[in-house]
Every structure is written in structure tokens, then in C-alpha cells.
C-alpha positions in Angstrom: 0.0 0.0 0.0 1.0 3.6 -0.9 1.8 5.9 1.5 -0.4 8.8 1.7 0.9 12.5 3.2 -1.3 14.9 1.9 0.6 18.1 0.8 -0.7 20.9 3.0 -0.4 24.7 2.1 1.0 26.2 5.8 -0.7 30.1 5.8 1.5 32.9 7.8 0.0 36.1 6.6 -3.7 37.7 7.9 -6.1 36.1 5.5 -9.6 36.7 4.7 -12.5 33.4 5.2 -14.6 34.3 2.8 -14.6 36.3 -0.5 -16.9 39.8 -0.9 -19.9 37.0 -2.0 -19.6 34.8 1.2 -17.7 32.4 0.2 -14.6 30.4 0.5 -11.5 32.2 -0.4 -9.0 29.9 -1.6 -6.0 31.8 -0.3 -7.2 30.4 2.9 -7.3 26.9 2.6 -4.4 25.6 4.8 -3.0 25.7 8.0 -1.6 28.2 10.6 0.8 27.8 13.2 -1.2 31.5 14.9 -4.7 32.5 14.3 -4.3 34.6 11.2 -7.4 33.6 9.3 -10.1 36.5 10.1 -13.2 34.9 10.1 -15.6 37.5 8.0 -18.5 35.3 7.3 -21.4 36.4 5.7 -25.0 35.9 4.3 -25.8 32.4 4.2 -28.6 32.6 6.0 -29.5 29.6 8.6 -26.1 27.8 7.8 -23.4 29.8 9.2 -22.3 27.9 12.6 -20.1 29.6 14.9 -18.8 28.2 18.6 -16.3 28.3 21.1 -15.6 25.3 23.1 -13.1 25.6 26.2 -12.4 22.4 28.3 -10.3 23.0 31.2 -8.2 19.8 32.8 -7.2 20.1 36.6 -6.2 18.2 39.2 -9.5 16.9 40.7 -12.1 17.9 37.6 -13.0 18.6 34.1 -14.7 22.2 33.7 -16.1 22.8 30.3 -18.1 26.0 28.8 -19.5 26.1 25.1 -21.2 29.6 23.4 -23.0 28.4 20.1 -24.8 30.4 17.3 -26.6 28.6 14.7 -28.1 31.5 12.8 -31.5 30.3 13.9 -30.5 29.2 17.5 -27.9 30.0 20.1 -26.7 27.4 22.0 -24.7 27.4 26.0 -23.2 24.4 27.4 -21.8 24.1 30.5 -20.6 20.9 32.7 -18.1 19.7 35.6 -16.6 16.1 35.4 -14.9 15.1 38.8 -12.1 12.6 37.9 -12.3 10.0 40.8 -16.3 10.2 42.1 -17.3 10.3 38.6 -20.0 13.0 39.3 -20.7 14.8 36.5 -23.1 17.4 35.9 -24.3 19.9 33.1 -26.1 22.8 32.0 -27.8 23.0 28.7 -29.5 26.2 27.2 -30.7 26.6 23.5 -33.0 29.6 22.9 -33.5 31.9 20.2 -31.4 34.5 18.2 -31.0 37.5 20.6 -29.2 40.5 21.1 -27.6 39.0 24.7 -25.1 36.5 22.5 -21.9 37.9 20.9 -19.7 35.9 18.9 -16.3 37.1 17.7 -15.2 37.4 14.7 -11.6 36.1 15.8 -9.8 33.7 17.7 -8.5 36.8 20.0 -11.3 38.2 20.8 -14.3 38.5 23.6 -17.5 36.3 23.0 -20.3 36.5 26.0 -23.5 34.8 26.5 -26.1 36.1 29.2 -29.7 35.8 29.8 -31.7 36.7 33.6 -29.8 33.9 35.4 -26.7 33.0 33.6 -23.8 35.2 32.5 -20.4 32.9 30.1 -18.0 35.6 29.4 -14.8 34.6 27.5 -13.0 37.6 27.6 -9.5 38.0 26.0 -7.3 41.2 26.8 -3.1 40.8 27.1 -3.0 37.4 25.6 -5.1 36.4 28.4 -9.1 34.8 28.2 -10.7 35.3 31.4 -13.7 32.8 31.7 -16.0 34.4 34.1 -19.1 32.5 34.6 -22.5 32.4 36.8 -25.1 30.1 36.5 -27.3 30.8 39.6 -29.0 27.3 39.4 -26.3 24.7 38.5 -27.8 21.2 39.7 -30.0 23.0 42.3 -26.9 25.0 43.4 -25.2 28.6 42.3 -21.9 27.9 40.2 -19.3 30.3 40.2 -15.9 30.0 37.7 -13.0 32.7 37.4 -10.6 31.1 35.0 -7.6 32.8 33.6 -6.1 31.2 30.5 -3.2 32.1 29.5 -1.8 31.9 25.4 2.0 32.2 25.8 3.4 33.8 22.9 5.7 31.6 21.3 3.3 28.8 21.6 2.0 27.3 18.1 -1.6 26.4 17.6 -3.1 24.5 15.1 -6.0 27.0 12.9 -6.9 25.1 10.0 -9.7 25.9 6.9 -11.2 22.7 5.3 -13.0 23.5 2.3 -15.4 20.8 0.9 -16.4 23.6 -1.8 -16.7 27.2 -2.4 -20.2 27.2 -0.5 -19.5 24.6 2.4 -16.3 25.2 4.8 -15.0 25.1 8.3 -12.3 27.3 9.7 -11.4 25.2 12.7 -8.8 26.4 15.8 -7.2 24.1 17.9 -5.5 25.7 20.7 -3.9 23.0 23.6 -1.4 23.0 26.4 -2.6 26.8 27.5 -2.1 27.2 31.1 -5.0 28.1 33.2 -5.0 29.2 37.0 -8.7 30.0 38.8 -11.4 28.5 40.9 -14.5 26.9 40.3 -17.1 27.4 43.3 -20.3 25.1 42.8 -22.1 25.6 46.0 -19.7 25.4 49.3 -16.9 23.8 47.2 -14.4 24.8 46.1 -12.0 23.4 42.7 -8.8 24.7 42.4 -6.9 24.9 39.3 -2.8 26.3 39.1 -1.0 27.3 36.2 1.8 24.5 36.2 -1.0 21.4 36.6 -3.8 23.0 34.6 -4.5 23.3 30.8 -7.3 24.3 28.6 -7.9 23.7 25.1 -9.5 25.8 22.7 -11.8 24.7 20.1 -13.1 27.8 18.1 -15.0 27.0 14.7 -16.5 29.5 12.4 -18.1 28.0 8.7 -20.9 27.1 6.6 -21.4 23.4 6.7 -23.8 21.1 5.2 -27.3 20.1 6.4 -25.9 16.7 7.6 -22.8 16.2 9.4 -20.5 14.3 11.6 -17.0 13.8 13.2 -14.8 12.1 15.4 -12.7 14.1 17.4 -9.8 12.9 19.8 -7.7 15.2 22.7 -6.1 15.7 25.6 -3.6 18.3 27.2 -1.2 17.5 30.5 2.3 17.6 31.3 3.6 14.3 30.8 7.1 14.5 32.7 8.5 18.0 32.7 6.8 18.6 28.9 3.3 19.6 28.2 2.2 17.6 26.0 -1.5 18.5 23.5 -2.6 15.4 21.2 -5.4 16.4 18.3 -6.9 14.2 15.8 -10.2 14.2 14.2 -11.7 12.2 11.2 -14.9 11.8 8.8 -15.6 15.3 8.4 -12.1 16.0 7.0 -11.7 13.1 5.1 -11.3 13.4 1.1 -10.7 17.3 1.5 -6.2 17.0 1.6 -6.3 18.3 4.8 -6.3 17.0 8.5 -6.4 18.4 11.8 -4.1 15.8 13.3 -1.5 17.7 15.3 0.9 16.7 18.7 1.9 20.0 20.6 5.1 19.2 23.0 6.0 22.6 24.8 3.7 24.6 22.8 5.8 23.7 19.2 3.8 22.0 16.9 4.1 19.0 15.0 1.6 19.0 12.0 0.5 15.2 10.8 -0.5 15.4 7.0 -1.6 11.7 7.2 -5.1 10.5 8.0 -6.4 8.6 11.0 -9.1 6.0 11.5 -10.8 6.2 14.5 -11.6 2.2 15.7 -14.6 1.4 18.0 -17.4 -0.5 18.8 -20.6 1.7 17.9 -22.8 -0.8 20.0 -20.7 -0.3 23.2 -18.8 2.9 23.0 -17.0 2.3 26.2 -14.9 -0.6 24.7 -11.5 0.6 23.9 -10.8 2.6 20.9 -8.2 3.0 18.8 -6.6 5.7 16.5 -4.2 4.9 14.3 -2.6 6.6 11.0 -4.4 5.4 7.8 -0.7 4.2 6.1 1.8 4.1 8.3 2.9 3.5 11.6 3.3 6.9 13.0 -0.1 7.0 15.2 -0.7 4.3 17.4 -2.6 5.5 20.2 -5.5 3.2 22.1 -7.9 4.8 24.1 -9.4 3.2 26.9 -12.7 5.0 28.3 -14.0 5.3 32.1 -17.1 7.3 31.8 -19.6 8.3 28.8 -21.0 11.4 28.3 -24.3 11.6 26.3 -25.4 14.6 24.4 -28.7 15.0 22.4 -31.0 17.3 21.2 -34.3 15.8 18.8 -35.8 19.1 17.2 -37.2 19.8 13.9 -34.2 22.4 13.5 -31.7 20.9 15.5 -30.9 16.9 16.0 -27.7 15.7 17.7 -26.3 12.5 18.9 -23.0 13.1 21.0 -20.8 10.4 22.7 -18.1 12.1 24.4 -15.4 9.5 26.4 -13.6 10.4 29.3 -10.7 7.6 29.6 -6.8 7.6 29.3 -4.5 7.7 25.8 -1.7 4.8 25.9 0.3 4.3 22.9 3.0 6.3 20.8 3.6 8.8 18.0 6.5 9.3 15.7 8.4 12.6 15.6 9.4 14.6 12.7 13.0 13.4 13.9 12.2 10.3 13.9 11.8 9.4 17.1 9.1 7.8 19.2 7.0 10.6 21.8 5.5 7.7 24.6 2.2 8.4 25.6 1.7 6.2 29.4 -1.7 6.9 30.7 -2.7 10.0 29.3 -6.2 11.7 30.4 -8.1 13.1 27.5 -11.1 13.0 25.3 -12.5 11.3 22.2 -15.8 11.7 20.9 -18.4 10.9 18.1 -20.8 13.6 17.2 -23.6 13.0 14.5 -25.9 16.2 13.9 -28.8 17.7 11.6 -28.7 21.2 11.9 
């Protein structure tokens, strides 16, 4: 069998999305090592999807905040996972197009959410985002976050356009390893999170994508040793398009994987072990072993969804640019398969 890298245009310049008629401009298909894709969508009514996704790994927990706008709906998503009691909790809110959403039009900039009992502000100033969130009834109890992330400067991230035409695209950003310091109160507790043991990871999307759609995406973001170490792969929706959002992060340097992966599990039992692999060689070889399930659905005649989202731990290894072997021992992280009309 052939091997298979796909050759992948790498962008450093500012770039526009979308052309003066809303749609794809083909300068920006490609990848970034910094956000320099300005996101400028337009018209399109009802298929322009814009979110940003932060999940926060700590010590004792999994914090997680979501701010969606689906031209016809705006969506919040909010939930705690506590590593070793296995509570987990979350927050869903999807009403209509208001004027109390804002989404931003860059990866460096403020996006808020607020209606008469819940305020999720994302806030970026000084190469800082300062999640500052209150939901007065989380689980019967007032939740409280103050989060600051910070984006060190000579960190790379991975921003990436996939373009399946002129008319259907994603500009995806995938931003790992960020260290995050803060406190979430829920109630009379209190979850601590410092900058050394705490990452967040960033996942900011801004397109117009077809009716049906669906993805597998896999992550995770800890030090490993003295090195912080970001894994991202996804598959399905960027197969066939020459481009992949497979990327390993080791002390905020990237290492961008032009090769697809195959994501490997058991739709009838998603908590069997999973693997992802590279589709030609041997360079991913990752399995992934869960320890929790997280289901997410929504069954509306705009909006359907059918999330699995695993909590488990990454064991395998993935080959350098160099050559060499990066050893992934008991890694916690993420994987996930989304299905969704919307």
C-alpha cells in the first residue's frame, strides 16, 4: 500500500474566510501555526455555525463551557466532570437569536453569553481569556468559575480551513497546552486549578457546513514529565478534503501530521476501547481506553444531535518529525463521536 501524506499549504500572513460574496477564499485553505485567518462570514442565512468550546483539565475535575450560534438558535453548554467520584453534571440552554449572545469574529477576541440567570464571558485582553461564569442554578446550586487562561506567545496552535467547496467550509482552531489558573465554586466547594498542573484547550469553529454532518474528534492536554504535551486528531468530516487536523503539541511547538487517521470502535458499546491509528503508516498508534460516557442530544425539527463524548486515558506512541518515538503512558483526554442535523 501507498503511503499517503497529503501536501498541506501552511498560511503565515492575515487572510480573509470568505470572499466579498460569502464564500470560501481559496488563499485560505491551509494551515496556521497563529490564528491569522479572520473569520468574516457572511449571508448564508441559517447555515453559518459559529462556537467556542473551552475544556479545562485540573487536578481533581474537568470544567467545560460552550457559546453556540446557529443562525437560527444560540446554544450554552456548561458541565463539571470530577475525575475520581465520577459526578458529572451539566447545563444546557438553547433559545432563540438575541441580542444578549456575541460571537467574535476572531480567535483573540471576547465572546459572552447572558440571559436573567446565567452570565459565560470569554474575555480575551493581554494574551489572556478570562472565563467568568455564573449560573445561579447549577444542579440546584449557584456555580461560580473565574478562570484565567493564558496563550503564551511563542506557543503554536493548530488553525486550519477545510473546504469541501466554495459554498460549504470550516475554519477550525485548535489551541492546547494553555495554562490556566482560577477556581470553580459550585455551592460550598471549592475546585482549584494552578498554572503548572492546569491546561485548557480551545476549540473555536466559524463556517458554513452542510445540512448533515459528523466527526470524530480525539484530545487531551497534560504535562507528561516535565513537557506539556496536546494530542489532536479528528476524522470523517475531513476526510477526502487534503487536509487534517491531526497535530501533537510538545512545549507549545507543533508538529503538524498530514496523514489521516481512522478512529476504531465499537458503535454498539462505545465504552470498549478505541483506537486511533494513522491510515498508512505506523506513525499513530494510540489506544484509548474510556472510564465514563457522556451523552449529548437534542431531537428538534431544526436541531438533532447525537454526541458520545469518552472520558478515559491515551496509551500508545507517535513518531516525531526526527524520527523518534514521543510515549504516551496513561494520558487523560477525550474522544468523541458527534452525528448532527442542523
Amino acid at each position: 500500500m501507498s503511503v499517503v501524506q497529503h501536501v498541506e499549504q501552511e498560511i503565515f500572513e492575515p487572510t480573509l474566510l470568505c470572499d466579498r460574496k460569502g464564500n470560501l477564499n481559496p488563499a485560505a485553505i491551509g494551515y496556521a501555526r497563529k490564528p491569522v485567518i479572520q473569520c468574516n462570514l457572511r449571508g448564508n442565512f441559517m447555515r453559518k455555525k459559529r462556537w467556542n468550546c473551552w475544556s479545562i483539565y485540573g487536578d481533581e475535575m474537568m470544567f467545560s463551557a460552550t457559546v453556540s450560534h446557529l443562525d437560527y438558535a444560540v446554544l450554552c453548554n456548561v458541565y463539571v466532570f470530577e475525575y475520581e467520584t465520577q459526578r458529572y453534571f451539566e447545563k444546557n440552554m438553547i433559545l432563540p437569536i438575541g441580542a444578549l449572545t456575541k460571537m467574535s469574529k476572531n480567535v483573540y477576541e471576547t465572546t459572552s453569553f447572558r440571559t436573567h440567570n446565567t452570565s459565560v464571558l470569554f474575555k480575551y485582553e493581554a494574551s489572556i481569556t478570562n472565563l467568568q461564569i455564573t449560573i445561579n442554578n447549577f444542579n440546584e446550586e449557584p456555580l461560580t468559575a473565574n478562570l484565567h487562561i493564558e496563550h503564551p506567545h511563542d506557543d503554536d496552535s493548530l488553525n486550519l480551513v477545510i473546504p469541501w467547496n466554495r459554498q460549504t467550509f470550516q475554519f477550525t482552531a485548535k489551541h492546547h497546552t494553555l495554562p490556566t489558573s482560577g477556581t470553580v465554586n459550585i455551592g460550598n466547594r471549592t475546585f482549584s486549578f494552578g498554572r503548572d498542573d492546569s491546561f485548557a484547550v480551545l476549540d473555536y469553529g466559524r463556517g458554513i457546513w452542510p445540512r448533515q454532518a459528523s466527526w470524530n474528534w480525539g484530545m487531551a492536554s497534560q504535562r507528561i514529565g516535565k513537557r506539556r504535551i496536546g494530542l489532536n486528531f479528528g476524522g470523517k468530516w475531513t476526510d477526502g478534503t487534503g487536509l487534517t487536523e491531526n497535530a501533537i503539541f510538545i512545549d507549545g511547538q507543533m508538529q503538524k501530521i498530514s496523514e489521516d487517521v481512522q478512529f476504531i470502535y465499537d458503535r454498539t458499546n462505545f465504552m470498549k476501547p478505541w483506537k486511533i491509528e494513522s491510515k498508512f503508516t505506523n506513525r499513530v498508534r494510540l489506544t484509548f481506553e474510556p472510564f465514563y460516557e457522556r451523552i449529548a442530544t437534542s431531537n428538534t425539527p431544526l436541531l438533532k444531535y447525537e454526541t458520545h463524548q469518552m472520558f478515559g486515558y491515551y496509551n500508545g506512541r507517535i513518531q516525531l518529525d526526527n524520527g523518534s518515538w514521543l510515549h504516551i503512558p496513561q494520558m487523560i483526554g477525550c474522544v468523541e463521536e458527534c452525528m448532527t442535523t442542523w
